[in-house]
C-alpha positions in Angstrom: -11.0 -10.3 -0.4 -6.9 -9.8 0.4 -6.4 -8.0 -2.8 -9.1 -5.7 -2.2 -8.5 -4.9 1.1 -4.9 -4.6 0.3 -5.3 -2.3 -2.6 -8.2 -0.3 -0.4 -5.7 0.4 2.0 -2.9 1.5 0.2 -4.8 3.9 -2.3 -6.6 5.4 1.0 -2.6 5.9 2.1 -2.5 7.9 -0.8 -5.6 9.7 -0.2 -4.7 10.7 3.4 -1.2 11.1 3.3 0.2 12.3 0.0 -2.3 13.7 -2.1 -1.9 13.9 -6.0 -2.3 11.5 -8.4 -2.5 7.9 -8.3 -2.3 5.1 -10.4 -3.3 1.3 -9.6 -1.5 -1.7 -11.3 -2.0 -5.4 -11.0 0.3 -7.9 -12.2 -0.9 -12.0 -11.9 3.5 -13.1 -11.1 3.6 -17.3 -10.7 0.7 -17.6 -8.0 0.2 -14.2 -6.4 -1.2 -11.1 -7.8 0.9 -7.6 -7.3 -0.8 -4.5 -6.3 1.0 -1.7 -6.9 -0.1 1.9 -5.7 1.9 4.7 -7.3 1.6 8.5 -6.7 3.6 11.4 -6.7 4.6 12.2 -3.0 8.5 11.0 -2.8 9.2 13.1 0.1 6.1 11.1 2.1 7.1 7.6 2.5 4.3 5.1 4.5 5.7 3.3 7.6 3.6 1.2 9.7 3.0 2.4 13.1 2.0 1.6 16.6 -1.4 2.4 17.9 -3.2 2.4 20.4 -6.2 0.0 21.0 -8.8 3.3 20.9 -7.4 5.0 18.0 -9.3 4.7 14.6 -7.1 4.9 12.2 -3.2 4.6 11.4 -3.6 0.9 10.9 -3.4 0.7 7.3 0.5 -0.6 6.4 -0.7 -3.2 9.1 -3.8 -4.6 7.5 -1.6 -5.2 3.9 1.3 -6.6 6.2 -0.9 -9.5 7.3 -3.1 -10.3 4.3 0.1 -10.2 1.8 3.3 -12.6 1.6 5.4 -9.6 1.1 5.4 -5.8 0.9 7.4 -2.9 0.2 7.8 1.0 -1.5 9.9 1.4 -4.6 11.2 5.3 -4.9 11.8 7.0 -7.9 12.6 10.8 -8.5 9.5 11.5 -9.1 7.1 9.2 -7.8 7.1 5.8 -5.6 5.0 2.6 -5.7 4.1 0.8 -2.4 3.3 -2.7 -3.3 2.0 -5.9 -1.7 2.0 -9.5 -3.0 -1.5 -11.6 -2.0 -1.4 -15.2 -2.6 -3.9 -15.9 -5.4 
């Protein structure tokens, strides 16, 4: 259920915010699974945000915050990866 939610998330980043391209990987690494989201959109980096209790959306960066053990956004020059690590 955390990977999915957490890969859900990040490829609807992708969808809403940077446009393009996308590729999914998962890697099984000693007891957690990696999810990686990659795309093309290095000038549109995710950051999690505050939001208000009303709004209904903006609370995606959250969501894979507190279902993974870590996360974070690897840039390259021509494309960048935001990844989470769920416990398997």
């Amino acid at each position: 259920g955390d990977l999915v939610l957490a890969t859900s998330e990040l490829a609807t980043n992708v969808e809403r915010h940077a446009r393009g391209w996308v590729t999914v990987d998962l890697v099984d690494i000693a007891g957690y699974v990696l999810v990686g989201v990659t795309d093309p959109a290095v000038g549109r980096l995710p950051v999690p945000r505050s939001v208000d209790s009303d709004e209904v959306s903006g609370r995606g960066l959250l969501v894979v915050a507190a279902v993974s053990s870590m996360w974070g956004i690897v840039v390259r020059p021509a494309s960048k990866t935001v990844w989470a690590a769920i416990p398997a």
